[in-house]
DRENRO-89745 format. One line per field, with one value per atom (N, C-alpha, C, O): atom name; x, y, z; residue in three letters. Coordinates in Angstrom, 2 decimals, decimal comma. Example, Ala and Ser with C-alpha at 12.3 -4.5 7.8 and 13.67 -1.06 7.14 Angstrom:
2
site <- c(N  CA  C  O  N  CA  C  O)
c1 <- c(13,19  12,30  13,20  14,24  12,85  13,67  12,90  13,41)
c2 <- c(-5,69  -4,50  -3,30  -3,32  -2,25  -1,06  0,03  1,14)
c3 <- c(7,80  7,80  7,80  8,46  7,08  7,14  7,87  8,04)
code <- c(ALA  ALA  ALA  ALA  SER  SER  SER  SER)
This chain:
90
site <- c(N  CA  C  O  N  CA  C  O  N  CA  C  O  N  CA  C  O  N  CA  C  O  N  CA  C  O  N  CA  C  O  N  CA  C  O  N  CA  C  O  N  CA  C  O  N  CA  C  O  N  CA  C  O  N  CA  C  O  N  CA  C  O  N  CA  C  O  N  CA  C  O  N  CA  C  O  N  CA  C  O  N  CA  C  O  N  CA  C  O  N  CA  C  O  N  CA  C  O  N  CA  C  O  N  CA  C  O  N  CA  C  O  N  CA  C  O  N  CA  C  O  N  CA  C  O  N  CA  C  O  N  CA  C  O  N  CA  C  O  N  CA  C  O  N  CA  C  O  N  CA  C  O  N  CA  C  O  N  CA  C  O  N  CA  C  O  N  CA  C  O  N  CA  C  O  N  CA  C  O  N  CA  C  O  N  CA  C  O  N  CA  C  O  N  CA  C  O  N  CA  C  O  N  CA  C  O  N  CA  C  O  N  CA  C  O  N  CA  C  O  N  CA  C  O  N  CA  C  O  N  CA  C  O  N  CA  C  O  N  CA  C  O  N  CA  C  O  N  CA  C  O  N  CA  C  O  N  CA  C  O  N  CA  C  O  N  CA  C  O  N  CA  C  O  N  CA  C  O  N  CA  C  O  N  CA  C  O  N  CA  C  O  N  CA  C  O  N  CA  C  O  N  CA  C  O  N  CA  C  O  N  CA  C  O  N  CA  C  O  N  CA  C  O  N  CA  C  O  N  CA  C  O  N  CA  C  O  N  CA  C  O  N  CA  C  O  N  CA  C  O  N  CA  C  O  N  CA  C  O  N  CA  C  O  N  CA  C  O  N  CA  C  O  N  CA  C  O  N  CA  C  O  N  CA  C  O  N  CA  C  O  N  CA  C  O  N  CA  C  O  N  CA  C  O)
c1 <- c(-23,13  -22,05  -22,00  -22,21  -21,63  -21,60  -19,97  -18,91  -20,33  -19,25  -17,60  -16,49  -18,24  -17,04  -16,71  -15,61  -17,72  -17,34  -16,28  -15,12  -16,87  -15,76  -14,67  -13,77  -14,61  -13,17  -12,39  -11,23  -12,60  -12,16  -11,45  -10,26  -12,49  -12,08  -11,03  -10,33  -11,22  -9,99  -8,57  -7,49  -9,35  -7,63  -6,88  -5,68  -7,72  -7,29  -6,40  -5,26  -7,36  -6,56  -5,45  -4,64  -5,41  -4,19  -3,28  -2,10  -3,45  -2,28  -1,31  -0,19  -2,70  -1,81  -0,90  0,28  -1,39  -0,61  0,66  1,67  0,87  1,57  2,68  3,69  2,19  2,99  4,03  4,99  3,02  3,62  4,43  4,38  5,02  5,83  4,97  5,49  3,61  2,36  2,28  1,41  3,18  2,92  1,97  1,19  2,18  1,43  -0,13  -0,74  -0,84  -2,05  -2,05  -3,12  -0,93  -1,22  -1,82  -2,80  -1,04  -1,37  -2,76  -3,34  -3,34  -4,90  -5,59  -6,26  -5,43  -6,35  -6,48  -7,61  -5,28  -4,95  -6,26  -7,38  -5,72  -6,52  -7,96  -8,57  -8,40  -9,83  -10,44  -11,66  -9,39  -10,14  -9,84  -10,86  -9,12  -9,53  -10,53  -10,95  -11,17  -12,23  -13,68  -14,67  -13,38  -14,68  -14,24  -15,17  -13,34  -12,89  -11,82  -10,77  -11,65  -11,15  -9,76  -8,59  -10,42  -9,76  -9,32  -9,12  -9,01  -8,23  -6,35  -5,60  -6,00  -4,51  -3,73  -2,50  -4,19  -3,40  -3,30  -2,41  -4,40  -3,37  -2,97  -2,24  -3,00  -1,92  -0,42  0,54  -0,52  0,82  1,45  2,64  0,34  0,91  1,32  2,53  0,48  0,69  2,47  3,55  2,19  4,14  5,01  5,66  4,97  5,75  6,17  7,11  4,39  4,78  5,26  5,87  5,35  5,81  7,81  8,69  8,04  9,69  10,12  11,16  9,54  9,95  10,17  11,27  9,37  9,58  10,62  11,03  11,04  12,54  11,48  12,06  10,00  9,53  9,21  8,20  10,56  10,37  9,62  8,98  9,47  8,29  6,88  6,25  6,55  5,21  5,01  3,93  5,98  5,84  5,79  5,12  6,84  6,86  5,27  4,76  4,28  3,30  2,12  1,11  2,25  1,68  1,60  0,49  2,73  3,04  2,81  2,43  3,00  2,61  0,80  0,34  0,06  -0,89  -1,68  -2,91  -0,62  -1,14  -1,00  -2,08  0,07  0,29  -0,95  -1,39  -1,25  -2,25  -3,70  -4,72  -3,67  -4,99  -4,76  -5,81  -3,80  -3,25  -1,92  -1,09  -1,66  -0,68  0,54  1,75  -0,21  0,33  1,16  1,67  1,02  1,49  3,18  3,84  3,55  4,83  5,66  6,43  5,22  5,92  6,13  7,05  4,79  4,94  5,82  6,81  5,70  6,75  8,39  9,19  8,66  9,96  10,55  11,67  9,51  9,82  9,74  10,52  9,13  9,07  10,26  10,73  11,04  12,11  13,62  14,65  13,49  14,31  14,71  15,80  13,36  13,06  13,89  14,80  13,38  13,89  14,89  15,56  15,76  17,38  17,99  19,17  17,20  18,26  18,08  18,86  17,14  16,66  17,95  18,55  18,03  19,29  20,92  21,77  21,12  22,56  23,21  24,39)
c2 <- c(-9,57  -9,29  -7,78  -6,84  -7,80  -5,86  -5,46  -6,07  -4,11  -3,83  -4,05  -4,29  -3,76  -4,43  -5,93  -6,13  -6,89  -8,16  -7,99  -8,39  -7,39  -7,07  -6,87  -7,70  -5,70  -5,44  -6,15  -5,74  -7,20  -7,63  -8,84  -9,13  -9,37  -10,47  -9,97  -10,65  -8,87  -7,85  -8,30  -8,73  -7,88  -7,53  -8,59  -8,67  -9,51  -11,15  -11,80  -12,26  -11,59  -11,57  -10,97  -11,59  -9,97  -9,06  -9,34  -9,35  -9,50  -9,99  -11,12  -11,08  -12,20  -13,54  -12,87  -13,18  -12,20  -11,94  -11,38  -12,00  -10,51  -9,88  -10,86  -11,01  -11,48  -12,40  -13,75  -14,45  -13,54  -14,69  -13,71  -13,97  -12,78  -11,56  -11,09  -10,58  -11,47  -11,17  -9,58  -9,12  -8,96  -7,36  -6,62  -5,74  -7,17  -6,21  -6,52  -5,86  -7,93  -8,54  -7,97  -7,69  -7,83  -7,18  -5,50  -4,94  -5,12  -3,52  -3,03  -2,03  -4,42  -4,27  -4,39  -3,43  -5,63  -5,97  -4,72  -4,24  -3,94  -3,02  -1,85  -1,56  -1,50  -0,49  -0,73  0,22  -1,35  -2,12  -2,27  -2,34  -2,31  -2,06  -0,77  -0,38  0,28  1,89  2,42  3,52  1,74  2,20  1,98  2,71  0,78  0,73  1,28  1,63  1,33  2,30  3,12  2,49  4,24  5,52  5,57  5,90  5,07  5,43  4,40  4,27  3,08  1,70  1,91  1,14  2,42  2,47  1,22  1,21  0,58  -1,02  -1,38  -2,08  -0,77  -0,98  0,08  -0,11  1,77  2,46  1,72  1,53  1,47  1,15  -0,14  -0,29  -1,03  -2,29  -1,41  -1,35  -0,67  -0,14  0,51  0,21  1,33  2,05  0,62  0,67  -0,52  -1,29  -2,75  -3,47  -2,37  -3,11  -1,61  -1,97  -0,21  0,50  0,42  0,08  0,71  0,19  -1,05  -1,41  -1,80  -3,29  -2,95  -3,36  -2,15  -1,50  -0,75  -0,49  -0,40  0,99  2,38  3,31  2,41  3,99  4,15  3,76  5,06  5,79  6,52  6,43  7,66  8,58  8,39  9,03  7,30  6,65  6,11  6,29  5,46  5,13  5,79  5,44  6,96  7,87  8,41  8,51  8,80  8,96  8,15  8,75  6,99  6,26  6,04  6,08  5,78  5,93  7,10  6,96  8,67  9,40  9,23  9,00  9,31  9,28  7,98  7,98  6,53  5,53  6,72  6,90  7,42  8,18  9,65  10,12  10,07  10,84  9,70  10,27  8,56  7,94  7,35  7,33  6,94  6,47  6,58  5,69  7,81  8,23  7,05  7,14  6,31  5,59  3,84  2,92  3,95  3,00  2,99  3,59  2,53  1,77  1,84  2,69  0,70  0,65  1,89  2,30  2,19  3,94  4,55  4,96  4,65  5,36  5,17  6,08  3,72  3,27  3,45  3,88  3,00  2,71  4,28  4,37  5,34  6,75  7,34  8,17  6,96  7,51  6,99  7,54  5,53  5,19  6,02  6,48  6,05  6,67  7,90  8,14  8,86  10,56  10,03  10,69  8,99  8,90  8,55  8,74  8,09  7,83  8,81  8,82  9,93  11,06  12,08  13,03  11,49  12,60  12,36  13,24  11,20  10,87  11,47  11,18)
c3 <- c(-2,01  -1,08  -0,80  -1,57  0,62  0,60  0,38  0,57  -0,13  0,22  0,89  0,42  2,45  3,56  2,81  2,29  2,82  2,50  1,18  1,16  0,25  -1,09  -0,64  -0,65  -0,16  0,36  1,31  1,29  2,25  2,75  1,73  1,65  1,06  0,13  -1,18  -1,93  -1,13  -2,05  -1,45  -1,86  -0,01  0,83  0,90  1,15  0,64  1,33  -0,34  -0,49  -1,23  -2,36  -2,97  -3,66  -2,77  -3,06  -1,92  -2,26  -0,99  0,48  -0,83  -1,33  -0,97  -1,20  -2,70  -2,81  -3,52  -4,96  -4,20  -4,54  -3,38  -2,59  -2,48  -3,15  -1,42  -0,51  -1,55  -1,25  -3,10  -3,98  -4,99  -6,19  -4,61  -5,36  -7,00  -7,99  -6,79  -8,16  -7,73  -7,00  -8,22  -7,78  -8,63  -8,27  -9,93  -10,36  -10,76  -11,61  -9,83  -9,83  -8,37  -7,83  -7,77  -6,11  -6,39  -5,89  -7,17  -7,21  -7,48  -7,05  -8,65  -9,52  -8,02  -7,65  -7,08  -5,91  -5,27  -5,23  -4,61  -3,78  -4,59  -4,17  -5,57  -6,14  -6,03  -5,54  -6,22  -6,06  -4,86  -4,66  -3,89  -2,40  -2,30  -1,74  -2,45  -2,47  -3,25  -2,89  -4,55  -5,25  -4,18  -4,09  -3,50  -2,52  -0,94  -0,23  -0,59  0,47  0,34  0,52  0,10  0,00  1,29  1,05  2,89  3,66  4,22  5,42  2,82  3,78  4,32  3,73  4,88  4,91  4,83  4,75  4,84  5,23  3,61  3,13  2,86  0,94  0,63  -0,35  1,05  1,01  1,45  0,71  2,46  2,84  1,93  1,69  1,48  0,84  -0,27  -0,49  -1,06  -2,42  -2,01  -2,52  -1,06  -0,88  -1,38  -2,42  -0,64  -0,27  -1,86  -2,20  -2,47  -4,16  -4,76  -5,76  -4,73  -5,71  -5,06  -5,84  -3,96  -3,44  -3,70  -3,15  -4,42  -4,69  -5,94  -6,31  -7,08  -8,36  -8,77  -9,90  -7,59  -7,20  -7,84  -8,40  -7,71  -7,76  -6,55  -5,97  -5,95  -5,02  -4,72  -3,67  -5,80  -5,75  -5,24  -4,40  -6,00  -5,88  -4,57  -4,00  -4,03  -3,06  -1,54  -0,56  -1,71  -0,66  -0,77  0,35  -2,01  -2,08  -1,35  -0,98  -1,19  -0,84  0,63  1,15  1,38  2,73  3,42  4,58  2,84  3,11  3,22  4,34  2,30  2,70  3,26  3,36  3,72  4,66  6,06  6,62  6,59  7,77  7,86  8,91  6,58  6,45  7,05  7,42  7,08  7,40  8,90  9,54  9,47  10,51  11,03  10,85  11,75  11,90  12,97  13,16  13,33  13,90  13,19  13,82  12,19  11,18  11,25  10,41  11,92  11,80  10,37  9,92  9,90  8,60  7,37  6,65  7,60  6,88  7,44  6,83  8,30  9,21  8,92  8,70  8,98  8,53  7,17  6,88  6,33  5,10  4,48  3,53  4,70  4,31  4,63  3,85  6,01  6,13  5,88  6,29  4,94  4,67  3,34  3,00  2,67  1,03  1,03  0,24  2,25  2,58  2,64  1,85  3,16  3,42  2,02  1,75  1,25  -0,08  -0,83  -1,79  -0,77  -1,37  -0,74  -1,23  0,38  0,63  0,28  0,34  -0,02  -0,26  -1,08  -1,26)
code <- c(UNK  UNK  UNK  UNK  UNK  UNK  UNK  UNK  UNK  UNK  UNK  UNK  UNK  UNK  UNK  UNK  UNK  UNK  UNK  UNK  UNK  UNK  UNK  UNK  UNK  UNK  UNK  UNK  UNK  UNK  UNK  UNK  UNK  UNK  UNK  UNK  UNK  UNK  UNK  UNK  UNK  UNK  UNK  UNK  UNK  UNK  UNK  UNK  UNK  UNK  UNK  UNK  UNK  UNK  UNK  UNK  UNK  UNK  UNK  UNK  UNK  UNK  UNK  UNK  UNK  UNK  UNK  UNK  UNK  UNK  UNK  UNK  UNK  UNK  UNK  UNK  UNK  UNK  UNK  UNK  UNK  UNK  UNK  UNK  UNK  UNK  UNK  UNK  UNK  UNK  UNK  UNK  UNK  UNK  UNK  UNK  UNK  UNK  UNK  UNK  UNK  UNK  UNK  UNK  UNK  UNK  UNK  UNK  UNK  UNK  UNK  UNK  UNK  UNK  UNK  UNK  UNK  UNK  UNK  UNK  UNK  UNK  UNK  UNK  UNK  UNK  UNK  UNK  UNK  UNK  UNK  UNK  UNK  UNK  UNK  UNK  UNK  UNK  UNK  UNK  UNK  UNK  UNK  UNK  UNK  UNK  UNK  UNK  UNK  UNK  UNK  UNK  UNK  UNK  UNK  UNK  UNK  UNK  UNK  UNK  UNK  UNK  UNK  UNK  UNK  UNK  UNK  UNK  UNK  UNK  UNK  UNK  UNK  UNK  UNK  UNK  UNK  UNK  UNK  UNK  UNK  UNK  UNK  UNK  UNK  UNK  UNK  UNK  UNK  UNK  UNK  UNK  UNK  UNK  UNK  UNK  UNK  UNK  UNK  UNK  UNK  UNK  UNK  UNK  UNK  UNK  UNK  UNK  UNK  UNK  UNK  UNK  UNK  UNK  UNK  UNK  UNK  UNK  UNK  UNK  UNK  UNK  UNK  UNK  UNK  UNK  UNK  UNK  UNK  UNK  UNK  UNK  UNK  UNK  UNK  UNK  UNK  UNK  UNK  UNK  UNK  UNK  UNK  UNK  UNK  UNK  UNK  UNK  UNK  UNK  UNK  UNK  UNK  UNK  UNK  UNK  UNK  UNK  UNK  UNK  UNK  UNK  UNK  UNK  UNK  UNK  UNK  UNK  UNK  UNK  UNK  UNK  UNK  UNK  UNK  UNK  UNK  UNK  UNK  UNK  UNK  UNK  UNK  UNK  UNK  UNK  UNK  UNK  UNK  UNK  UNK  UNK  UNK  UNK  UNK  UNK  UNK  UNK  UNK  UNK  UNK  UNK  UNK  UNK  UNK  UNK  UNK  UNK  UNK  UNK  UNK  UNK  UNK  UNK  UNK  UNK  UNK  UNK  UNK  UNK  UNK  UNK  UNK  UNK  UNK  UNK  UNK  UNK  UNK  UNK  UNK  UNK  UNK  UNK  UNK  UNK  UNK  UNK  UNK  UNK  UNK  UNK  UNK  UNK  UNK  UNK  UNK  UNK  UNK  UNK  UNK  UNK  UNK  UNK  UNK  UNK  UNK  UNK  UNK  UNK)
């Protein structure tokens, strides 16, 4: 299998751990498709979204930040980063 194929079959696995609230078998998948692609944003952004389900903010603003560092055009980074800055400011 190449690569791409790995990672796709990563993504597809970790989606479903995701989607079945398996966060922290989601986080192992997620990580595992950045060890073979560096510049996937779509598990940056998942990773933001299992570390805000954790309540680590930190980690997560980390994460979304650099999904928007890979695709500035990402929506949800977008949202979910500035909800984080809003409770950071209360």
């Amino acid at each position: 299998m190449t690569d791409i194929q790995n990672e796709e079959k990563m993504m597809e696995v970790a989606k479903f751990y995701f989607l079945n609230s398996k966060f922290d078998e989601a986080l192992e998948e997620f990580n595992g498709v950045l060890k073979i692609n560096p510049k996937n944003s779509e598990a940056y952004c998942s990773l933001g979204l299992i570390y805000e389900n954790k309540k680590d903010y930190a980690k997560a603003k980390e994460m979304y930040t650099k999904t928007l560092e890979l695709n500035k055009e990402n929506k949800v980074a977008k949202e979910h980063i500035s909800k984080i800055t809003g409770m950071e400011n209360e």
